[in-house]
Structures are given as structure tokens and as C-alpha cells.
N, C-alpha and C positions, 0 to 999 in steps of 0.2 A: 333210830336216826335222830341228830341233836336237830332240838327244834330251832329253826331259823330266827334270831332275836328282830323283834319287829321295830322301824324306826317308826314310832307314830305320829311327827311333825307330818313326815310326807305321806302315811293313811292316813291321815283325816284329810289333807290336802286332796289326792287323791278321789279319795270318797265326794266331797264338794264339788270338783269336779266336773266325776262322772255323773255326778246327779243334774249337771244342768241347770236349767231353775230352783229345781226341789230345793226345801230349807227343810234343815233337821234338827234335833235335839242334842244334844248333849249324849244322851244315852241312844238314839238313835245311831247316830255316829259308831258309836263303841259295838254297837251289835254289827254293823255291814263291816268293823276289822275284823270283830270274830272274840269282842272283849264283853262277857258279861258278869264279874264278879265286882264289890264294891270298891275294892280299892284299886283296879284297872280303868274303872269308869272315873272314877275321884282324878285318877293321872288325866285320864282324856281330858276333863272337866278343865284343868289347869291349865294345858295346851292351850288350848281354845281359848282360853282366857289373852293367855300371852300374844297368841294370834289375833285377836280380837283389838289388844293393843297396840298391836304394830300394824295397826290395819291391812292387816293379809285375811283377817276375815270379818266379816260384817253383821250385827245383829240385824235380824228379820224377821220381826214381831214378839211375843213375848217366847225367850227362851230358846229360838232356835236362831241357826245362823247361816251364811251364803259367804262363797267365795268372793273376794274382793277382785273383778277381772279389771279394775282399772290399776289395783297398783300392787298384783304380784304377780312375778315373772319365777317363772325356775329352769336351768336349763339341765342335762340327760342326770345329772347327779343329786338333784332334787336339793340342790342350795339356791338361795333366793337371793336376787337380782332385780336392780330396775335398772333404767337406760334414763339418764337427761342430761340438761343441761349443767354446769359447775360454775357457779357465780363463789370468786374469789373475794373473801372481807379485807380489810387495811392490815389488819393483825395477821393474815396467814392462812389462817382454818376456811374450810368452804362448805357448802352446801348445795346439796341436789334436789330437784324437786322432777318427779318422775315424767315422764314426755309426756305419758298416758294419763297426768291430768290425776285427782284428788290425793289425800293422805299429806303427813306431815313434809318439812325439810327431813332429809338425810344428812348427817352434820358427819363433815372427812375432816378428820385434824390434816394441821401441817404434814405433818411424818406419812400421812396416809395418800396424798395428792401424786406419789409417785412423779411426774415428770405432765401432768395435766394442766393446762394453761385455762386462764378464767375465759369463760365462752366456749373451752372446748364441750361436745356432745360426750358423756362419758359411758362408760358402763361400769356398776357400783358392786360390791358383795355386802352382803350387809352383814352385819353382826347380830348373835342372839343378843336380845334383851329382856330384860324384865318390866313388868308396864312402870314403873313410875322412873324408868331411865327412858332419857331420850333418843330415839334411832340414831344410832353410828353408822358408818358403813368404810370402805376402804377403796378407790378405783383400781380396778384391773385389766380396764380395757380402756385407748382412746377409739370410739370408735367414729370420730370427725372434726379433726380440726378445725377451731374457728378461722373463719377468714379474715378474721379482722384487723384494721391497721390500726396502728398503735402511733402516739404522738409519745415525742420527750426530747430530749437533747442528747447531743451525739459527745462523745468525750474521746480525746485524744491521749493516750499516756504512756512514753514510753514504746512506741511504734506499735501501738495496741489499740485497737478503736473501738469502743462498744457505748453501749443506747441504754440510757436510762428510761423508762417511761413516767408519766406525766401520772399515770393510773396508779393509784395504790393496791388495786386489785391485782396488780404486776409488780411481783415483789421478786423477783429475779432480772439481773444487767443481760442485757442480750448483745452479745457478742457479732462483728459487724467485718467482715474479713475484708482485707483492701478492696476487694476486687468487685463489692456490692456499698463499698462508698459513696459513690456516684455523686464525688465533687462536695459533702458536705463538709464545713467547717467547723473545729472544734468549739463547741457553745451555741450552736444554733439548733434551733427547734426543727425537725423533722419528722415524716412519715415513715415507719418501718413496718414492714411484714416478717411475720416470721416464717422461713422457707425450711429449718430442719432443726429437729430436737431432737438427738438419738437418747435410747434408758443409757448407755455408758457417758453421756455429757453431762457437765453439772451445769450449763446454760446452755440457752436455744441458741441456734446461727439467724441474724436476718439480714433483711437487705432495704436500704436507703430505697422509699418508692418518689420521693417527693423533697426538696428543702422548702420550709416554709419562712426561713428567716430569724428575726431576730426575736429571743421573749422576753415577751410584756408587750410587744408592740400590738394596739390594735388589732389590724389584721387578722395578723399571726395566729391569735390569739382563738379568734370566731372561727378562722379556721380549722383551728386546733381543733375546737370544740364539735365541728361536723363531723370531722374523720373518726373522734371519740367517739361518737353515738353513729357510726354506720352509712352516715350520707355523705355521696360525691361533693367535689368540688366544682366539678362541670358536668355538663352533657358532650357527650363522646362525638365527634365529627359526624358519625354514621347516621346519629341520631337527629342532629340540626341537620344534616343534609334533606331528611326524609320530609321533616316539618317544611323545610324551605321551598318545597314543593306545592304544596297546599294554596290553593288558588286563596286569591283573595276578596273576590269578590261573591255574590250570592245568586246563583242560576234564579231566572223566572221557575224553570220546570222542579227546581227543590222548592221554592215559595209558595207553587202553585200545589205541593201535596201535604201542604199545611195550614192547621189555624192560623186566621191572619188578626191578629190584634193593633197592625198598625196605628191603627186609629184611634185606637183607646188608650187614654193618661196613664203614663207608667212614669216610672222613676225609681232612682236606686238609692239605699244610704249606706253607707259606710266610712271609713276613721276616713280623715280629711288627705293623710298620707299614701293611700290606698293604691290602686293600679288595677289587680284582677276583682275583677265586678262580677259575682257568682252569681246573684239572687237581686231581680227585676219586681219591682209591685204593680198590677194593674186594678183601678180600680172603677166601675161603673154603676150608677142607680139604674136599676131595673124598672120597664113601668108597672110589673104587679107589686113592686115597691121594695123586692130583693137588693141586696147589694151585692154585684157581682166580684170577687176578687180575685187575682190572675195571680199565682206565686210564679215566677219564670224564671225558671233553673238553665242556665249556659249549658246548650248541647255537642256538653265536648264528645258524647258517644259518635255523633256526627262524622266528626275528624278522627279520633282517636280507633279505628279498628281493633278489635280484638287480634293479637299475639304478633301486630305490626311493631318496629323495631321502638317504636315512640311507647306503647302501651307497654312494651317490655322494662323499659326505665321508670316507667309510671308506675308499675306494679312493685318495680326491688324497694322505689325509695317509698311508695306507701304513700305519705302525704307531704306537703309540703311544710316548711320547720321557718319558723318564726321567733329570731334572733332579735336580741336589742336594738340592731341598728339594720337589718336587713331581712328580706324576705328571700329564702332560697325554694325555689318553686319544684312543686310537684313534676308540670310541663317546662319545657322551652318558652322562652319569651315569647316568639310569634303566637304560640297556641294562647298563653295563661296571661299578658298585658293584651294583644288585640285582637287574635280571632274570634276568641271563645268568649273574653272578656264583655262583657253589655254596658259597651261606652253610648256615653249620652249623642241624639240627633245619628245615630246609626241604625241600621236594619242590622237586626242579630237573629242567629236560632236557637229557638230552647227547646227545652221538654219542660212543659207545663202541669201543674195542677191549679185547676179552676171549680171555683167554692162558691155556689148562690147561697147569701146567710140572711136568716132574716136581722129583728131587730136585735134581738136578745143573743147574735151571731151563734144561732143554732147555724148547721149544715144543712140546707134541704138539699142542694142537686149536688154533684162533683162529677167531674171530667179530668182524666187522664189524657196527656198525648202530646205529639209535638207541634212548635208553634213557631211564627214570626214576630218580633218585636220592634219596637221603633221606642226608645228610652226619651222622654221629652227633659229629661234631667235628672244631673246626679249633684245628692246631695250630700252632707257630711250631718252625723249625729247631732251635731251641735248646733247647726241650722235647720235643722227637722224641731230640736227641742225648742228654738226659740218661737216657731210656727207653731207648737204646742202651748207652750206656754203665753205669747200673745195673740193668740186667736187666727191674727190674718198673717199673709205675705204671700210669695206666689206658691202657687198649686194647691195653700191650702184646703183651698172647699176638694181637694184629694184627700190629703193627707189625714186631715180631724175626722172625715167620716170612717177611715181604717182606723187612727188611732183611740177611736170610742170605741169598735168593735173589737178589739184587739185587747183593750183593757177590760170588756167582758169573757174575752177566751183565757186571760192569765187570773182574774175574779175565781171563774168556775172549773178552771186548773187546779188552785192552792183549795179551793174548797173542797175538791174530789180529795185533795190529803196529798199532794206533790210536797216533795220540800223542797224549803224556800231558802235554800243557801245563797248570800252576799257576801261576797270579798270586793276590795279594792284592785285594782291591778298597777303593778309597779310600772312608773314610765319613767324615762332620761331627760336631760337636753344637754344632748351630746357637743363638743367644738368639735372647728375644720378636721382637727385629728383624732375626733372618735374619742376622747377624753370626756367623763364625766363630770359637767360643771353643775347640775341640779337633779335631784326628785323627787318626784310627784306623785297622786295614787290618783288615778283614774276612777271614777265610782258608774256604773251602769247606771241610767237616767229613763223618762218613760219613752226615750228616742231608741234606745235599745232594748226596751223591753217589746216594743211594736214590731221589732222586726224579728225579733225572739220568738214572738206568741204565732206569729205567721210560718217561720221556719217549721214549728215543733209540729203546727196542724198541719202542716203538708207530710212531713215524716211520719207521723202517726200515722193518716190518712193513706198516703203509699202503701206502709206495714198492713196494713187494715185490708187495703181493695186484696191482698196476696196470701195473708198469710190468716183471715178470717174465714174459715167455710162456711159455706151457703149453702141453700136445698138443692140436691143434686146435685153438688157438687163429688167427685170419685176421690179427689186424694188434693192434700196442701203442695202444692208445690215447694222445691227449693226455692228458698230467699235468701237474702243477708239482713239479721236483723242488728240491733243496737240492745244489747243487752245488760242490764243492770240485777242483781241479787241481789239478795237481801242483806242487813247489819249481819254483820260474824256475832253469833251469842253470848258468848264467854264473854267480846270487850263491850258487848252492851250492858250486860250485866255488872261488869266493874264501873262503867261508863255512870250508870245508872248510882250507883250508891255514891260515886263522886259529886255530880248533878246534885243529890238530894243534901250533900253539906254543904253544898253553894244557897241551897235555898231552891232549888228549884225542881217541881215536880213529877219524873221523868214515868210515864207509862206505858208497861211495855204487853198488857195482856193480850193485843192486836193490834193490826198494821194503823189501822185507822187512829187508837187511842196513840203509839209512838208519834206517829208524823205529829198529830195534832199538837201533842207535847212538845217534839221535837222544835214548830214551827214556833211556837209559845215560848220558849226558852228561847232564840235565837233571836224575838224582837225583842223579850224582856229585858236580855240582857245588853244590847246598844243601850241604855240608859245608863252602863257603866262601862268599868276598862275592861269585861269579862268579856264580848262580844267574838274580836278576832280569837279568842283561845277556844272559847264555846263552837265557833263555825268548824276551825279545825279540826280539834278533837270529835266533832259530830263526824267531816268529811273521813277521817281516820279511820269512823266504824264500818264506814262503808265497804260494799266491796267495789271493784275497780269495774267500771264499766268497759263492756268489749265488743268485739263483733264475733256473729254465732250464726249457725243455720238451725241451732235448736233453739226456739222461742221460750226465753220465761218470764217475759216482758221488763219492761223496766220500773224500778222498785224507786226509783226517786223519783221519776216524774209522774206513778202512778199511771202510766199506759201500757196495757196489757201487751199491744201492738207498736214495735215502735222500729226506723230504719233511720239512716241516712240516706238523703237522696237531695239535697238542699246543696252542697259543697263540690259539685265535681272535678272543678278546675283545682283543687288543694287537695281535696280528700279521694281515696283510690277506690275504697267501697262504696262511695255515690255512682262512682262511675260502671260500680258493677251493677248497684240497684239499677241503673239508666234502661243498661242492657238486658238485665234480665225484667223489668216490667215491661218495656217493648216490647218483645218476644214473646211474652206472656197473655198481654195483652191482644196479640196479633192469634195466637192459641197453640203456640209453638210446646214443645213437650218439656215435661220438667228437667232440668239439667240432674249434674250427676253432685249429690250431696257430700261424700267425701271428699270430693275438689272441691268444691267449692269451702269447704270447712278447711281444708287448709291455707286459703286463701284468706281467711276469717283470722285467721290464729297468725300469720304473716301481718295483715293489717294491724289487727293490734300490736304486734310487738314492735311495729314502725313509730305507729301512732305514742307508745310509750319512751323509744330513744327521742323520738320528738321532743316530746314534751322536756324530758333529760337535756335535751341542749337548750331548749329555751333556759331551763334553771341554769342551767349552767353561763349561760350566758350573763345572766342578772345576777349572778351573785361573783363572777368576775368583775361588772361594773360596778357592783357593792364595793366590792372589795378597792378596787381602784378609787372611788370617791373615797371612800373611810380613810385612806392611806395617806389623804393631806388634812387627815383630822387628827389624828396622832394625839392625845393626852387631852381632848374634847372631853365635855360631858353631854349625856343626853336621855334622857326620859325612855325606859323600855319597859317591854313588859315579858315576865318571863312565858316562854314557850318549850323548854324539855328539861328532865333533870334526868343526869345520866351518874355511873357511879365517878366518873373523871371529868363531871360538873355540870354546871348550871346552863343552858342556853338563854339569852335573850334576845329580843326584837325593837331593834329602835321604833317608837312609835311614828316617825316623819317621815322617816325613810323607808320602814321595813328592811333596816339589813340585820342581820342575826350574824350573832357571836357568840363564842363560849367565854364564860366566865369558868376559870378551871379552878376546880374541886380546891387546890392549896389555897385559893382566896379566901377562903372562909377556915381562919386556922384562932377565930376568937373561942373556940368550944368544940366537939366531938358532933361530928354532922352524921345523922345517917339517913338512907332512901325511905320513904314512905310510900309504897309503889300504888299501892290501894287508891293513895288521897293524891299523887303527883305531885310530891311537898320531897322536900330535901330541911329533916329538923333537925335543930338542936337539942342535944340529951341534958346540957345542966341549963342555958340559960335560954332555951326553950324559942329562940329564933326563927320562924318558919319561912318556909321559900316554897310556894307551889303553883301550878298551871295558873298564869294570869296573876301574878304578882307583879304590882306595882311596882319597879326599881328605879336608881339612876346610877348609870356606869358612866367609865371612863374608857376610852378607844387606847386600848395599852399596846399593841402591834398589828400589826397586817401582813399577811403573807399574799398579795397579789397573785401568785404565778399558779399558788397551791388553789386561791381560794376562800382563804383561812381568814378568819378576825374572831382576835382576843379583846377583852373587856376587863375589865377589873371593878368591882362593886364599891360603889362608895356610900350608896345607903340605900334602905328597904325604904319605900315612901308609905 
């Protein structure tokens, strides 16, 4: 009988496994297929290898190796597959990154995307490779259309109607049949979904959900910008209905099953623009000479019932998204400007954490639980700072005894090894018509540092009472924590040799010797124009902070234990911390850890189009201001070099443009990716991270986004 030829991609797969845990050798492997000569084991050897690259399998300790179960799939024919999501680039080509979490991109050419839409959920085949090629793959399956609505203009031509989008990730016209027009006009901006792509179409069919109007307008525009990243334009009738219910006043019998704090100095500080008022201060001297302070978190768990129609809008949109000229809320107005909000000379309710500190604002006692407040006043950053800075005005003999102890909690913060990232933040002063006539950078002051250091010890503090075990304690409960990892190696490692031809001396032998370095460099360098490039490129190495039920604490601020629980009325996993430390506290059982991690991995990817519409937001207003500066000069500093050119950053404004590559046609330019320099080969010109420039504002494309620059000299 002919012996059956053995495919041994899928024995060793196979063998991994069935083994479970077990990690084996190389030669181990080859014995449980049934291969014990040297040039059968030498094949295995190479498998394994190539496996090992495509991370389908894992090294595990010296010389043997384990299944990768987070990112290899096979189904009955033992080809390999992952399932994720397809983020589409401006150029065409896309990339998968697997549902199940680690291992590289998956890189799908154009030709390979089959009829797959950016945001759809796909299913992938991958391609062999060899380790120093990058994973390809090809989709073969949709197996979930995105929901998503798409912004662009609707175009009339010849009794044909179809939708351009706004997205360069939507590189196909979507075709619009009369009968799903629904009143738009040729040139106006609009909402589309797409409702059918058959594989025999060469475009999707959609249908008109919304007209938004005219582009460029204002408006239009911010709107635009929500529908892009995922977030409604309103709350649904069903849902104001439900809120509109909600009494307005505060029972004796809910007052009387809480801490009552009425009596004690509180106040709030926040931007002078403000409305929802999240986080309350109370502060009292103790007479064994403690200093009592009250952080008072708005108890929207109160109002907000768990899977009522109000927390179900509050869970899709995640957090609330903060736009240049508007705040579009997590809640409905009633709940997020006055029920929940902690307006000044009001009775509100919270959930509280309460801190006796001594001098040196060590912690000695803390208390968890819900509370009553009475806000004796609300102030604005800049009226706290001026109470800071001139000693007296009202409530001070409050204010200076937190903000001494507040400056020893962020003292013995940075000295535990936190980093001390500072940026600017970009502000407007917008006219009647939302037109950008100024900006300005905002710099955090010791007014927001005081309410910073008070936020972080309450979130820590939270994390801490939940997710730290104690003697006799049987098991950690589910939480939601705030998780941050560590720098990515490899770009620390580039990161580092760049650092060191700046002059500066980066250390990476442990956590303690980086931060300290890290923090070393980011004040050395404010003494020059290096500073915003230095902060960036730091923020770059980072990885992304998120929310998790699996604790690895957080890697920037140095806390082992760290939650949200400060934000409920904007932020949607405060409002689950709310819930689950009440319950916890009360000694209710641990909830269920795969829900709640989906819930986690939801919030963040909220919490990220968020933050996508704010950019987008400000560099539409860039864009808009720059566009009546047309052939200006102005002082930047370079921030990217790509192979189709140079990026800079106006230093006044912060708007960034591209200088593109043909501008520099005095000599043969090439990339220096190492040093982030774009040189000259003959007459030796250099351009790298944190170069000095001064450009000229050459066009503006408003509608895209886009500003071009033209260099007119290296400073």
C-alpha cells in the first residue's frame, strides 16, 4: 500500500494542539508525526520557523514552541484564516488585524478586497510566506456588514444619481436609485447607508438617510464629522421621552440613606464654558489635624438604570465627543446640564470617595459610598489659578489647603517614575457664523493640575479597594480597569539612537532608568524648538491606553491599579465602575468577565472615533483659517517626513501641512528613516523631526481638510 504523503504544516499544527499547554521541541514535534531521520527533522525545523513568523506559532522558553490560540484559525481543510475587522487606506489596499487580538496587520491588495467595504468585519485566507515577507491575505468571506453611514455629496448626471463619499477609505461611487433619494439636491452634502452590494455589481446601491445641506457650511460640516466617526445627531424621541420622566426634585427618604456632606465647603472648577459638572471637591480640617477631602463623583447610576432605554443610547455612543464649537453629550440634557450635573447652591447626589491625608498627603483612612452634596460654588480654572497665585479671595483658606496637598500627590507621582507628558491644547474664537477669526494654545496651569492629582487618587484608589486582594480574600472580582502597556520595543529602540544624536541620553535598561530619562528629556528639551517633536514622538512609542477586565496596570502613570470612575455623566465605563463598586461593596457576586470585556473593547473603540472627531474637527477649523491666509509666511517646525514629502506645523497655530516632495527639486532628496531627516545626496541639505522652517500657505482644500505649504527656507 502507497504510503499516504504527510502535509506537515497541519502535523505540527495538529500535534500543538493536541498537546494543550505542553511546549516541545523542534525534534520532539517530528517524533509524535512519526519523523525521526535528519533531513525530515531539518524540514520540520523550517516549518516551524516559517510558522513562528507568521505568528501561528510561539517561542516558549529556549528552543520549544506553543500554539498561537490568539491568532490562528483553521477551518475542516486545515488552511489558515483569521476573522477581523478591514480598515481601508486613501490608496486602495487594506489591512486586517485579527478580532482575537495580537500578531501583525494582514495587508489585502486592491485586486484582493473582492467587494469588502472599509469597516466591514471580514473573513481572510491568508497566503504562505516566508519570514522576511510581510503577511498577505485575500477576503473570502463578508461575514458583517458595517453599519456605518457614510457623508459625501450626492451628484446628479444624466438621470443618474449616485454619492460620492467624503472618506478616502471609500474609494468606490455608490450608486443612489431614485426611489432612495429622498429629496436630495444635486451638490449637497448627505447621509448614505449602504443597503445592497451584490459580487455581480461593480458598486454598492444606497439610500439618502438624512440631507445635511450645503459644503463648507459650518454646520454641515461638524455634522458631517459625527456621522463619520459613528455618533448620532440626536437622541431618539423614545429616549427624551424616558429622561422627561425623571423627577426633579430629591426625596428626604433617598437623602436620608446617604452621607450627608451638606455642610461641608465644596466647589467645583471647570473651563469657564462648561455646563455638565462631573466632579465636586470637599474639603475639612480634622481636629486630630487630618485633612478631610470629599472627591464627589455625579451619581448618574442613580438615574441611569442598567438596560433602561437611556443607558442603552449611553452604552452605543460610549462617551461624549467634544467638538470645536460644541459638546455633543453622552446623556440627554436633562440628565448631563441639570440633573446629574453639581450646579453651584443645589442639593445633588453622588458616589463619593473620601480621603483623610495627613500633612505629607499620605492616605490614612478612605471611604467609598454614596453621598449628598450642597456645591457652595463653581468656579472656572482661571479663577482658582488667580486664588493660587494671589494667596486670598473667596473660599480660599479651601482652596490653598488642597492645592498644597495636591502638589505633594503629583511631587510623589513623577517621583515614583509617571511620565510627565505636556502639550498645548488648540483653542478657536469662533464669529456669529462659527468662522474662525483666532488661535490660541491653551497650556494646563497648577489650576488644573489640582484637579488632575485629586481625579487620578480617586481612580487609582477605586482600582485599588477592587482589584487589590487582601488576606482572605477567595477571588479578584470583575472590574473595568484603565489600562496602559508598555513602549513597543523595536520603536524604542529606533526612538533611542535618534534621541542620542539630538544630544540626549535615552535609558532603556528598566522602567525606572526610561521614565526618568524620558521625563529628563521632555523638560531639557522646552529650552529649545525640540520640545513639541520630543513630546510626540515620545507619545508615538506609547501604546494606546484602553479599558480591560484584565489588569496590567498603567505604564504611564506608574499605577499598578488604575479605573475610571471620576467621569460618569461623559464617560460610559465610569458609569459601569459606579455600578459595579456598589454592588461589590454591598457584597454582591462577581459579575460575568466576558461581558463585561466586551463592553471594555466597545468603550474603547468609542472613546477612539471620539477622539477622531475632535481631530477632525480642528483641523477642519485649521483648515478654514489658513484659507484666508493664502501665500502668508509663517515660522513651523517640521513634524513627519514621508516618501510624498515633508509635514510641518505652524508654530502659533499648530496647523500642519504638507510640503510635497516636488518642492525641494534643488538636489536628489532621499528618506533617512533611522534619524527622521529627508537629505540631500550632493549638496547635503537636511530636513528632520523638529526642524526649524519658514513656509508659505500655497492652497487649502477646506472641504478635504488638506493644506499645502511651500518652503521658502530652512532657519
Amino acid at each position: 500500500m502507497k504510503k499516504k504523503k504527510l502535509n506537515l504544516g497541519n502535523e505540527i499544527i495538529k500535534v500543538l494542539s493536541e498537546g494543550g499547554n505542553l511546549k516541545y521541541n523542534y525534534k520532539q514535534i517530528a517524533a509524535k508525526i512519526g519523523i525521526f531521520d535528519k533531513n525530515g527533522r531539518e524540514k520540520v525545523k523550517r516549518i516551524i520557523e516559517d510558522f513562528v513568523s507568521a505568528k501561528i506559532i510561539l517561542t516558549a522558553g529556549r528552543g520549544k514552541y506553543r500554539l498561537n490560540p490568539k491568532h490562528y484559525r483553521s477551518d475542516v481543510t486545515g488552511r489558515n484564516y483569521i476573522t477581523g475587522q478591514l480598515t481601508v487606506r486613501a490608496s486602495g489596499s487594506a489591512f486586517v488585524i485579527s478580532e482575537n487580538g495580537g500578531g501583525d496587520d494582514i495587508f489585502i491588495s486592491e485586486g484582493n478586497l473582492q467587494n469588502a467595504l472599509h469597516g466591514d468585519t471580514v473573513k481572510v485566507l491568508l497566503f504562505p510566506t516566508r519570514k522576511e515577507k510581510r503577511r498577505e491575505g485575500e477576503v473570502v468571506e463578508i461575514v458583517k456588514r458595517s453599519k456605518k453611514l457614510l457623508t459625501g455629496i450626492i451628484k446628479q448626471h444624466s438621470g443618474t444619481c449616485y454619492f460620492m463619499p467624503d472618506s478616502p477609505s471609500y474609494k468606490r461611487d455608490v450608486l443612489i436609485p431614485t426611489r432612495f433619494v429622498n429629496g436630495a439636491k444635486n451638490g449637497e452634502k448627505v447621509v448614505v447607508s449602504i443597503v445592497d452590494w451584490t459580487p455581480d455589481s461593480r458598486s454598492p446601491i444606497g439610500k439618502v438617510e438624512n440631507v445635511l445641506g450645503k459644503p463648507g457650511e459650518h454646520n454641515v460640516e461638524m455634522n458631517a464629522i459625527l456621522v463619520e466617526n459613528d455618533f448620532p445627531l440626536r437622541f431618539s424621541p423614545e429616549v427624551e421621552n424616558e429622561v422627561a420622566k425623571f423627577e426633579d426634585y430629591l426625596s428626604e427618604s433617598e437623602i436620608n440613606k446617604r452621607r450627608d456632606f451638606r455642610a461641608v465647603p465644596t466647589f467645583t472648577i471647570d473651563p469657564v464654558d462648561a455646563k455638565d459638572f462631573d466632579d465636586a471637591i470637599s474639603y475639612e480640617k480634622l481636629e486630630s489635624g487630618l485633612h478631610r477631602v470629599g472627591i464627589h463623583i455625579a451619581d448618574v447610576s442613580f438615574y441611569v438604570k442598567k438596560n433602561s432605554l437611556v443607558d442603552k443610547e449611553a452604552y452605543e455612543r460610549g462617551t461624549s465627543v467634544y467638538l470645536v464649537d460644541r459638546v455633543v453629550p453622552m446623556l440627554p440634557e436633562k440628565l448631563s446640564n441639570f440633573l446629574c450635573s453639581l450646579r453651584p447652591n443645589e442639593d445633588k447626589l453622588c458616589y463619593s470617595a473620601v480621603f483623610d491625608l495627613d500633612d505629607n498627603a499620605h492616605v490614612r483612612r478612605e471611604w467609598f459610598g454614596r453621598t449628598v452634596i450642597h456645591s457652595n460654588r463653581q468656579f472656572s480654572y482661571d479663577e482658582v489659578q488667580e486664588i493660587i497665585e494671589n494667596k486670598s479671595s473667596e473660599m480660599s483658606e479651601v482652596i490653598l489647603p488642597v492645592y498644597q496637598l495636591t502638589q505633594k500627590l503629583r511631587k510623589s507621582r513623577l517621583e515614583n517614575f509617571a511620565i510627565n507628558f505636556e502639550s498645548a491644547e488648540v483653542k478657536f474664537v469662533l464669529d456669529e457664523n462659527g468662522k474662525p477669526i483666532d488661535i490660541f494654545l491653551y497650556e494646563s496651569k497648577e489650576s488644573n493640575f489640582l484637579i488632575e492629582e485629586l481625579m487620578l487618587l480617586a481612580n487609582k484608589k477605586v482600582a485599588e479597594k477592587i482589584g487589590k486582594k487582601v488576606a482572605r480574600q477567595k477571588e479578584i472580582k470583575t472590574f473595568v480597569y484603565r489600562i496602559h502597556d508598555e513602549p513597543i520595543s523595536d520603536k524604542l529602540e529606533k526612538f533611542k539612537t535618534f534621541a542620542h544624536k539630538l544630544g540626549y541620553d535615552l535609558k532603556t535598561g528598566s522602567r525606572k532608568a526610561l521614565v526618568s530619562s524620558f521625563n529628563k528629556m521632555l523638560e531639557e528639551s522646552k529650552k529649545n524648538h525640540e520640545h513639541d517633536m520630543i513630546n510626540q514622538l515620545t507619545i508615538r512609542l506609547m501604546a494606546r491606553a484602553v479599558y480591560s477586565t484584565e489588569n496590567i496596570g498603567h505604564y504611564g502613570l506608574a499605577f499598578p491599579y488604575y479605573t475610571h470612575f471620576t467621569s460618569p455623566i461623559r464617560r460610559y465605563p465610569d458609569l459601569m465602575v459606579h455600578r459595579l463598586l456598589d454592588g461589590y461593596l454591598k457584597g454582591k457576586p462577581s459579575v460575568n468577565k466576558d461581558e463585561y470585556e466586551t463592553y471594555c473593547k466597545h468603550a474603547s473603540q468609542m472613546e477612539q472615533k471620539a477622539t477622531e472627531a475632535e481631530r477632525s474637527s480642528i483641523k477642519f477649523k485649521q483648515a478654514e483659517y489658513l484659507s484666508e491666509r493664502v501665500g502668508q509666511e509663517f515660522e513651523a517646525i517640521v513634524t513627519g517626513i514621508a516618501k510624498w514629502g515633508v509635514y510641518a506645523e505652524i508654530k502659533e497655530s499648530k496647523c500642519e501641512g504638507l510640503i510635497p516632495i516636488r518642492k525641494f527639486d534643488d538636489d536628489f532628496y532621499y528618506i533617512d528613516e533611522d534619524n527622521y531627516a529627508l537629505i540631500g545626496l550632493h549638496k547635503g541639505r537636511n530636513l528632520q523631526m523638529g526642524s526649524s522652517v519658514i513656509i508659505k500657505v500655497e492652497g487649502v482644500d477646506v472641504l478635504k481638510k488638506q493644506i499645502n505649504f511651500d518652503i521658502v527656507r530652512i532657519k
